[in-house]
C-alpha positions in Angstrom: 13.8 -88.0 -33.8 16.1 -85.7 -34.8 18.9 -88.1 -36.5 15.3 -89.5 -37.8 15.0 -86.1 -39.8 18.6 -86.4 -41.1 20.3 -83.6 -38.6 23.9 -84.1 -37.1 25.4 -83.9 -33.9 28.0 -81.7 -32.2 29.3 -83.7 -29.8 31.8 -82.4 -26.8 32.2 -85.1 -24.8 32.3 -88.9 -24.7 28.7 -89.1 -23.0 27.5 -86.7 -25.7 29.2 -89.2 -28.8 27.3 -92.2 -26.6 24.1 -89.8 -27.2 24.8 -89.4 -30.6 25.3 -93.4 -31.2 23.0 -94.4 -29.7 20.2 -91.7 -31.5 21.8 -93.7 -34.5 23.8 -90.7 -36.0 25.7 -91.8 -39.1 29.4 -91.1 -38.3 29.3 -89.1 -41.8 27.1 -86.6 -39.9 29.2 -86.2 -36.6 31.3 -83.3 -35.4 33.8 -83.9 -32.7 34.1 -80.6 -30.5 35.7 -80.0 -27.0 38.5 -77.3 -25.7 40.4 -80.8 -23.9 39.4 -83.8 -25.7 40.9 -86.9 -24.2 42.6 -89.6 -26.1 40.0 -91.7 -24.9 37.1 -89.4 -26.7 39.9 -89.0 -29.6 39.9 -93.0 -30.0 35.8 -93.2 -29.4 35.4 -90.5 -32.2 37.7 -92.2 -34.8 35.9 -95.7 -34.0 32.8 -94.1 -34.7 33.8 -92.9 -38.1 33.1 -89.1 -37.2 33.4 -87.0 -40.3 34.7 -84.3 -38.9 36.7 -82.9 -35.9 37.4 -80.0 -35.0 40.6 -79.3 -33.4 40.5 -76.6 -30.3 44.5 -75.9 -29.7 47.4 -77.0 -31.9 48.5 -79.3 -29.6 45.2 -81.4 -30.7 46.3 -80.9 -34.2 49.1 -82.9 -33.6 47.6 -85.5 -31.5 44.4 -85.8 -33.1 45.2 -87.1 -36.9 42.2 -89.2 -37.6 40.0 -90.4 -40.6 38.1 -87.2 -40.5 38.1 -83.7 -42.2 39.8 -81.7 -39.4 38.3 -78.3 -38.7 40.5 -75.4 -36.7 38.5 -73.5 -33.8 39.7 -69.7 -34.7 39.0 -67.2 -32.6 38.6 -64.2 -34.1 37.9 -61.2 -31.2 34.6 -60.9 -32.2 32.8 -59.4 -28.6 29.2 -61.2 -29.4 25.9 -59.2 -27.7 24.9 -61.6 -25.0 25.9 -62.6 -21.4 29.3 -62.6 -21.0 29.9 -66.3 -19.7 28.4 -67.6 -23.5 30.5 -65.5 -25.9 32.8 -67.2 -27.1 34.9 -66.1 -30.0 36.4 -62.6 -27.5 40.4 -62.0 -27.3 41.1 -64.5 -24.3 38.7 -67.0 -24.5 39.2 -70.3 -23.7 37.8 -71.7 -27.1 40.3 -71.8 -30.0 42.9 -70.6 -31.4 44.1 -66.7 -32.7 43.8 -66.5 -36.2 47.7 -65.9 -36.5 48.4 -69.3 -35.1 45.9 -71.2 -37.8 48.0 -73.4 -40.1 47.9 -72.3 -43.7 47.1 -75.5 -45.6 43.8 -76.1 -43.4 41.0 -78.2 -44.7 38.2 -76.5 -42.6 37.9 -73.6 -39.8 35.2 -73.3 -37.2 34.0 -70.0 -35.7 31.0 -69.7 -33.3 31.1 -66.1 -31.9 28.9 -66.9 -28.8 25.2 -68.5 -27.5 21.4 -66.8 -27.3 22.4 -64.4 -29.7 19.2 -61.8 -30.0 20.1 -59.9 -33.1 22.0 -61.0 -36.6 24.6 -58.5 -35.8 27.4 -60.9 -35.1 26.2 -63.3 -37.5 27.3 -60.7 -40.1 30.4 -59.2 -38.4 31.6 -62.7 -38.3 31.0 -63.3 -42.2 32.7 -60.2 -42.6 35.8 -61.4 -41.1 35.6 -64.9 -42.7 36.1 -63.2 -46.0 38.7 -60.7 -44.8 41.0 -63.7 -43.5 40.9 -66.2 -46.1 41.7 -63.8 -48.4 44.7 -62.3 -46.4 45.7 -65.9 -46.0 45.1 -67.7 -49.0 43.2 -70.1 -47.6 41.0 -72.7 -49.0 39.1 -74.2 -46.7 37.2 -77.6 -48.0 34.6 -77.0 -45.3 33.2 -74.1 -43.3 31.8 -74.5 -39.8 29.6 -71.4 -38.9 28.4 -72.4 -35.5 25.2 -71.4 -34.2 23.9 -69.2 -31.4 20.8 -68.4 -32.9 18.5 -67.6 -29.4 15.3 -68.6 -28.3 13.3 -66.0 -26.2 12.1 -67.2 -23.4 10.1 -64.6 -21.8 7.7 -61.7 -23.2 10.1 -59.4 -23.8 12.8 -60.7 -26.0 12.8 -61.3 -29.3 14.9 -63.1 -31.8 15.4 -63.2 -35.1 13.7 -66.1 -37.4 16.0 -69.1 -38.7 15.5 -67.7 -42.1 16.5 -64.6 -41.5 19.6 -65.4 -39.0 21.0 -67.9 -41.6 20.6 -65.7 -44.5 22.8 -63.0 -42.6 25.3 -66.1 -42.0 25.1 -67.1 -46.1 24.3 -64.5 -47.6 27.9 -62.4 -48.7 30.0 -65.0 -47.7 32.3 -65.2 -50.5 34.6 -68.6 -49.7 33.5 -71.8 -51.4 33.3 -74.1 -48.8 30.7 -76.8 -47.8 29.2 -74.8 -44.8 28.2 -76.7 -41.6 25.9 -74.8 -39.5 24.4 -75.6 -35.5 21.0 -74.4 -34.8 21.3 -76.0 -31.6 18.6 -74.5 -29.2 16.6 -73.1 -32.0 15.3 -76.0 -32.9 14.1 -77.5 -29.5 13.8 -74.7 -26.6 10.4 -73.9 -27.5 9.6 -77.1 -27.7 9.9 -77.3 -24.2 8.0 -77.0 -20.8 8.7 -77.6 -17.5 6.3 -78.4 -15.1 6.3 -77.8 -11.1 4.2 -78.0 -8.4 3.4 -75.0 -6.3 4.4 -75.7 -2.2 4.5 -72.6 -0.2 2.9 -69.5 -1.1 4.0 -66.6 1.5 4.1 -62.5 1.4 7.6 -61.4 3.3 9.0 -58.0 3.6 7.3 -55.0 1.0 5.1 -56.1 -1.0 6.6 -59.4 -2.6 5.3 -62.7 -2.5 7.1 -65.4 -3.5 5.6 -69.1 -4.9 8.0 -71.8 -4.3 8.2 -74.9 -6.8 9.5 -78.3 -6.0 12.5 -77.7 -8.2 14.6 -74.8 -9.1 18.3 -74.1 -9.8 18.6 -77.8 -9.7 16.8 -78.2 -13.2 17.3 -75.0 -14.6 20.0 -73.1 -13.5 19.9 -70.4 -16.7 18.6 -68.0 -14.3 21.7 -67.9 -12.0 24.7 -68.9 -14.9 23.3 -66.2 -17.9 20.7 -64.0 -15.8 17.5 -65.9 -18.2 14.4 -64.6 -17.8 11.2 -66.6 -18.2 7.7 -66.6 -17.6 4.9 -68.8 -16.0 1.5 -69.8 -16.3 -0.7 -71.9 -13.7 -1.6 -74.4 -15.9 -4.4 -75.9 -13.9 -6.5 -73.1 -14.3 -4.6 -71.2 -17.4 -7.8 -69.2 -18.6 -7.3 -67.8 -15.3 -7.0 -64.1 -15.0 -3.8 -62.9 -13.4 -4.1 -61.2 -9.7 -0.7 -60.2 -8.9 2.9 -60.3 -9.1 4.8 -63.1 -8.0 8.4 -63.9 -7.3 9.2 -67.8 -7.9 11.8 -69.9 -5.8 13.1 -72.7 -5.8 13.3 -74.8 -2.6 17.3 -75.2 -2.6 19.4 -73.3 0.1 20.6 -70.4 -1.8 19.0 -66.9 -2.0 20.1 -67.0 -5.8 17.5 -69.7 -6.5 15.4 -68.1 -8.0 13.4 -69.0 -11.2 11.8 -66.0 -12.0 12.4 -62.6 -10.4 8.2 -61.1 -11.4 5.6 -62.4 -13.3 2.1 -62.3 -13.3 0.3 -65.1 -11.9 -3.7 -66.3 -11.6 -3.3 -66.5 -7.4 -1.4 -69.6 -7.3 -1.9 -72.0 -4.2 -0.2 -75.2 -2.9 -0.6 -78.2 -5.1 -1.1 -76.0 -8.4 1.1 -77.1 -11.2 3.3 -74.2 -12.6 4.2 -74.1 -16.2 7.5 -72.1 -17.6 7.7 -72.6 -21.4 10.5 -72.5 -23.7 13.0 -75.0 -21.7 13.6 -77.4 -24.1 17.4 -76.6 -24.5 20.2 -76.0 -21.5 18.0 -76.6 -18.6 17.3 -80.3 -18.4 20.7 -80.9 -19.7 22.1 -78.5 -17.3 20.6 -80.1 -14.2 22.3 -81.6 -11.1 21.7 -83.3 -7.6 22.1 -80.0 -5.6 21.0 -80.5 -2.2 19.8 -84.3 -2.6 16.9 -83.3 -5.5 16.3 -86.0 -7.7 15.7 -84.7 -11.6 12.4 -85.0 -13.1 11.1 -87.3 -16.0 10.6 -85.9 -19.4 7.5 -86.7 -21.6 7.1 -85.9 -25.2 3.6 -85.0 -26.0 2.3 -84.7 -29.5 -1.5 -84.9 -30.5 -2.7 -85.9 -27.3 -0.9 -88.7 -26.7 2.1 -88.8 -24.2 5.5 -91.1 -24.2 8.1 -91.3 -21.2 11.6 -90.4 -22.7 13.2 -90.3 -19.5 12.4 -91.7 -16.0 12.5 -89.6 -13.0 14.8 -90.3 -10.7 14.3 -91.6 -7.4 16.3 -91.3 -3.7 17.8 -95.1 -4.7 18.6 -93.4 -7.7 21.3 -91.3 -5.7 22.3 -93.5 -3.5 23.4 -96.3 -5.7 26.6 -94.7 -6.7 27.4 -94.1 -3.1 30.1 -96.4 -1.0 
């Protein structure tokens, strides 16, 4: 739907290119990304006629010479205001290069400060800076890469900006005529998503907490634990429901860190309810593993009514078949 619309793709990895091909992305709308590309991804993205690629370390500027419009990663010390394991533009991290090590006669530079960004704070400090060093440099850069980070809130009480009004701050000022690239990323799809589970055990342990355990947890989603993501819930069986508690909700793998959400409101769930947490429709499906034998769920897109399997669940066979 997406490359339907006439969007791109940032791809990282060879699966992610596959993704991408297989969508039917025009290579004139691909971005090759990655801190480690392979020369087997490096080959794959120059037989797929990617347009650009953006080169994480100088040693891939060497190896990567391609058909493409070759971006450098810069890194520019910018200390983003989110979770420290998704900024990504800090002195030290493991994305890109320092800005004294970018060649001068560069055809592009790339500069994405960090993820789940709240605010259009470090949108503009990172304008700022654009400015400052191509003029220092004398640089003129054919195209501009912006990144993205734009968040989506995903409980009650956070808020974000719009996608008007954190893209103006990325336009508006910057002074270097470039074609600019941006990713919107999550912004575009985590509300569209929902994940649904089904309610097991209900039980009260010590205080006053009770916690609702789900047939899922830190298997599909495992925000929560990685970034500290908060989200809510909703029974959705009985959703005009009137709350009558707080709830703490697990997830049935063996870790006390598995946990979904730490307190939210609930309309007295029970065993076999189906429990609905909104705005998971970026890094959570995506994100999701085999921890302790769980199989990951189906997805369904549903529009108008009607619904359309876009991905089978998986099964036990499922994970066994790769097993010797």
């Amino acid at each position: 739907m997406l490359a339907a619309e006439g969007l791109g793709a940032d791809v990282s990895t060879l699966g992610e290119l596959a993704f991408a091909r297989r969508a039917g992305v025009p290579g004139e709308r691909l971005v090759v990304h990655g801190n480690n590309k392979s020369d087997e991804e490096i080959a794959a993205a120059a037989e797929a006629g990617a347009a650009y690629f953006v080169a994480d370390s100088l040693e891939e500027l060497e190896r990567a010479r391609g058909p493409w419009t070759t971006l450098v990663r810069v890194t520019p010390g910018i200390v983003a205001d989110t979770h420290e394991h998704i900024r990504t533009a800090h002195v030290g991290s493991k994305f890109g290069v320092p800005p004294e090590d970018v060649p001068r006669d560069v055809r592009g530079l790339h500069v994405h400060v960090g993820s789940q960004l709240l605010s259009v704070t470090a949108a503009r400090e990172t304008v700022a800076w654009l400015n400052r060093f191509v003029g220092e440099h004398g640089l003129e850069p054919d195209v501009l890469d912006l990144g993205g980070g734009l968040a989506v809130p995903t409980s009650p009480v956070e808020s974000a900006p719009s996608i008007e009004e954190f893209v103006g701050a990325q336009l508006r000022g910057l002074d270097v005529p470039a074609r600019m690239i941006l990713e919107p990323g999550r912004s575009l799809v985590g509300q569209a998503g929902v994940t649904l589970y089904r309610v097991g055990t209900v039980k009260r342990t010590g205080g006053d907490r009770v916690w609702v355990a789900v047939d899922g947890g830190v298997s599909d989603n495992p925000r929560p634990q990685l970034y500290g993501a908060r989200y809510t819930a909703l029974v959705a069986n009985r959703a005009d429901a009137a709350a009558t508690g707080t709830f703490s909700v697990a997830g049935k793998h063996c870790e006390s860190g598995d946990v979904l959400i730490d307190a939210v409101e609930l309309a007295a769930p029970a065993r076999g309810d189906l429990l609905a947490v909104p705005a998971t429709g970026a890094y959570t499906l995506g994100m999701a593993s085999n921890y302790n034998g769980v199989p990951r769920p189906a997805a369904v897109l549903v529009r108008d009514g009607d619904a359309r399997l876009i991905r089978k669940r998986e099964s036990i066979d499922d994970l066994l078949e790769l097993e010797a």
